[in-house]
Every structure is written in C-alpha cells, then in structure tokens.
C-alpha positions in Angstrom: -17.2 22.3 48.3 -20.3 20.9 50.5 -23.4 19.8 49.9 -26.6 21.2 51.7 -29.9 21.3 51.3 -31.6 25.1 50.5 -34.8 26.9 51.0 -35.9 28.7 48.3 -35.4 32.4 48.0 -36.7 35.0 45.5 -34.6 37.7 44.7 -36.2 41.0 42.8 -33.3 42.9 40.4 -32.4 43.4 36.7 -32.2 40.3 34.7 -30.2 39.5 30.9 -30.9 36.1 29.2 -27.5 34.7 27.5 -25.3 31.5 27.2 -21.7 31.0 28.3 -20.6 31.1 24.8 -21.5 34.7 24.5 -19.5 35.7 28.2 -16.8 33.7 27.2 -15.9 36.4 23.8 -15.3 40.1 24.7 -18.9 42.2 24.8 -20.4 39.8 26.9 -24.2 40.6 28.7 -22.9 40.0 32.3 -20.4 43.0 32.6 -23.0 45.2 32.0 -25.7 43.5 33.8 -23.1 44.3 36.8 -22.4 47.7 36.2 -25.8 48.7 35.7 -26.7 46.6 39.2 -23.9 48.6 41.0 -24.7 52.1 39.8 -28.3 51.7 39.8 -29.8 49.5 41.6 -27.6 48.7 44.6 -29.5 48.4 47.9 -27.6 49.8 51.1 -26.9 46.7 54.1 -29.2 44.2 51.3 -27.2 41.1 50.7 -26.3 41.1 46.6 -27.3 37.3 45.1 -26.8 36.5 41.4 -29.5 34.0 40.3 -29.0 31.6 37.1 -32.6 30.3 36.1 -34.5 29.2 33.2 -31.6 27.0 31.7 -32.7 26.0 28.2 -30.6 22.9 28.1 -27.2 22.4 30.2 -23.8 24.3 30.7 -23.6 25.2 26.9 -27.4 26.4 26.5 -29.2 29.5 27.4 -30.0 30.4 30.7 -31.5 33.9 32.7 -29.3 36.0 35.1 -30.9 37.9 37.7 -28.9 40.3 40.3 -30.3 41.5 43.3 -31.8 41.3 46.6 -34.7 39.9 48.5 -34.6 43.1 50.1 -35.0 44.9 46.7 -37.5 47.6 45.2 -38.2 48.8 42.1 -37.6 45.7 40.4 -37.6 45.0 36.5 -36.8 41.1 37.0 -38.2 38.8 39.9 -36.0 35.6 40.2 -36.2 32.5 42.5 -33.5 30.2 43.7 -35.8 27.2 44.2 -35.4 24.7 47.0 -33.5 21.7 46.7 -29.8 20.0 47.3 -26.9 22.5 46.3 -23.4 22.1 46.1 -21.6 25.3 47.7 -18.2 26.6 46.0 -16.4 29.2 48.7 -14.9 32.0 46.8 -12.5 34.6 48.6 -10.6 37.2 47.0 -10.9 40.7 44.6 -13.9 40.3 42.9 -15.0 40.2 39.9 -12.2 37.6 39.1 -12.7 35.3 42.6 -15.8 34.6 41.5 -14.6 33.9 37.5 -12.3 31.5 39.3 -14.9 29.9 41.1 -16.7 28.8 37.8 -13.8 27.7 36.0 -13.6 25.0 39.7 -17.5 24.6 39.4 -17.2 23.6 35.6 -13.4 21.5 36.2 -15.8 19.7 39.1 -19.0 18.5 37.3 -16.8 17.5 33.4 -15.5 14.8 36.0 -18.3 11.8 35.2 -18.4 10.9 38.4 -19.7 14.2 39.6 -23.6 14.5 41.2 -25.7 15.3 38.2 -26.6 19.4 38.3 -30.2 20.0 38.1 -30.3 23.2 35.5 -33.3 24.6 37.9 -31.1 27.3 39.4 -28.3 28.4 40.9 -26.5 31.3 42.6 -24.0 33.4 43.6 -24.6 34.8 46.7 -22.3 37.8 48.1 -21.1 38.5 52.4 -18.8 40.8 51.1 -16.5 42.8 48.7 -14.1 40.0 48.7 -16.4 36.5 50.0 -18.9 34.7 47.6 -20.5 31.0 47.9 -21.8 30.3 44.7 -24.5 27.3 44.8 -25.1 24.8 42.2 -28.0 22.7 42.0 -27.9 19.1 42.0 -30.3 16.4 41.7 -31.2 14.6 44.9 -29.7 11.4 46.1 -31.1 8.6 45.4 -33.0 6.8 47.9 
C-alpha cells in the first residue's frame, strides 16, 4: 500500500447505486453490473476503471458504481475519480476474486483506528490487466 497524490479522471460507462450489505448476500448489483460491462460495453486497448462515488455516509452506506473508460462512448453513466491523496492497494491474481481480496485488506486496513481517515469522495479500481488491479482509496489530506 502507498500513498500518492491523484489527478482527477472522469470515466463514462454503466453505473448501479447499492451498499455493501447488498454485495455481501447472493443477488448482489455488482455481478451484473460486470457482466453487462464485459459483454456490452467493453472498449478494445481502453483501460477498464471501476469508480465508487456518491457515498451516502461511510463503508456501510450507499454509494454509486460506475465501470468504464475515459476512452468510452455511448455512455449511460459519467463518473469522476476526483483529485486528491489516495491510498493504492496492488492486486495480482484471477480476477474477479484478486480484486474481492483486495477489499477484504482495504476494509482489515482502515477498522485499524489508527488508519488515515478515507474521504467517501471516491475511489477506484483501476485495471492493467486480466490478472493486475490497483484499487485507490481516498483519504483525507494530511494535516499541515
């Protein structure tokens, strides 16, 4: 995990508003959202991102998923990951369950109390491959 600074990106795609709660039972939104991503709106050589916006609250409240691409067209669902500090969480490994992994270490990391507060602006996961993800969660900045 390191900290960086990010620029802000907007990413056009297909979006689904739901809560953790929900993905965590079977019929979750996200599944789908992916399939649907993958069969119908997957660009050729355009990098895929996931972007988590519009929190409602924190971890347990409701929050928009966007997949896509700055590179896409034909967009339903315009998303931005804004610009600010980010923590980034390598992922490696058989996809979708690298990346499920990688949550379970993003949410183990920030229940610790001494963890950088997140922000709940946005975050992301952003894709280099079938089997390489860095998923980026916002934080607030440091103090001065």
């Amino acid at each position: 995990m390191q900290a960086q600074y990010r620029e802000a990106i907007t990413i056009h795609g297909i979006s689904v508003r739901t809560n953790n709660r929900t993905e965590s039972a079977p019929g979750g939104h996200i599944p789908a959202l992916w399939q649907r991503y993958l069969t119908e709106h997957l660009q050729p050589d355009a990098q895929i991102v996931a972007v988590y916006s519009d929190y409602a609250s924190d971890v347990n409240g409701d929050y928009t998923l966007t997949i896509g691409s700055a590179q896409q067209q034909n967009a339903e669902a315009v998303a931005e990951l804004v610009a600010g500090h980010y923590l980034a969480f390598e992922v490696q490994g058989a996809m979708p369950e690298a990346v499920i992994q990688g949550w379970q270490s993003v949410w183990a990391y920030f229940a610790d109390p001494a963890a950088e507060p997140r922000a709940y602006r946005s975050d992301a996961e952003v894709y280099h491959g079938p089997d390489s993800a860095t998923i980026y969660i916002g934080i607030l900045p440091p103090a001065a």
